[in-house]
N, C-alpha and C positions, 0 to 999 in steps of 0.2 A: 141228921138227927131225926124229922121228921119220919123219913125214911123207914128207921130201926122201931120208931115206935109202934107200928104198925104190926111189926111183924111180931115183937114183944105181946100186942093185946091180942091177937090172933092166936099166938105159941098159947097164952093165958087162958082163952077158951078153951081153947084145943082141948087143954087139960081139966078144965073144969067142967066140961059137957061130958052128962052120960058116956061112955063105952062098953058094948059089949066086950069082952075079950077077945070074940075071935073076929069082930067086924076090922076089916084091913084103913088100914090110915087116910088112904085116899077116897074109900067109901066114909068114915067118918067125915071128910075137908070136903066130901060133897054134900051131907045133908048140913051141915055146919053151915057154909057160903054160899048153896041153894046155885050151886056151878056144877056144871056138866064134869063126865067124868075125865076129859083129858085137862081143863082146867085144875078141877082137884089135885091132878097129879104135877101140874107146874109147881102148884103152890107148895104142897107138899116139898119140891124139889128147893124153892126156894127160900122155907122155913127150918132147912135142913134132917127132914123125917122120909125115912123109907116109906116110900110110897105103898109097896106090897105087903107090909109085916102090917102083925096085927098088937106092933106094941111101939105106943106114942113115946118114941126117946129120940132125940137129934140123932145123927148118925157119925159125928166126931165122939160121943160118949160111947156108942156102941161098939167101936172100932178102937175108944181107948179101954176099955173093960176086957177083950179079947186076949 
């Protein structure tokens, strides 16, 4: 439970902090978590967002909208 929470308030900034449009997700989850860039890209992996796109949607939504 604890677990999910985390990643819920995380997902929650994500989305509520500034974005350029073309700044990619993992450059976003770095200045966001103030973590270097292969960090960014774990997290990313593990909040389920493409790390390389430069559009904040989990990646079961993007792969059910195709």
């Amino acid at each position: 439970m604890i677990d999910e929470d985390w990643k819920e308030l995380f997902r929650r900034a994500l989305h509520n902090a500034r974005k350029p449009k073309n700044k990619l997700n993992w450059v976003h989850v770095r200045d966001i978590a103030g973590v270097g860039s292969t960090r960014a890209k774990e997290i990313c992996g593990i909040l389920g967002f493409k790390p390389e796109s430069a559009v904040l949607q989990k990646m079961e939504s993007v792969a059910n909208d195709q």
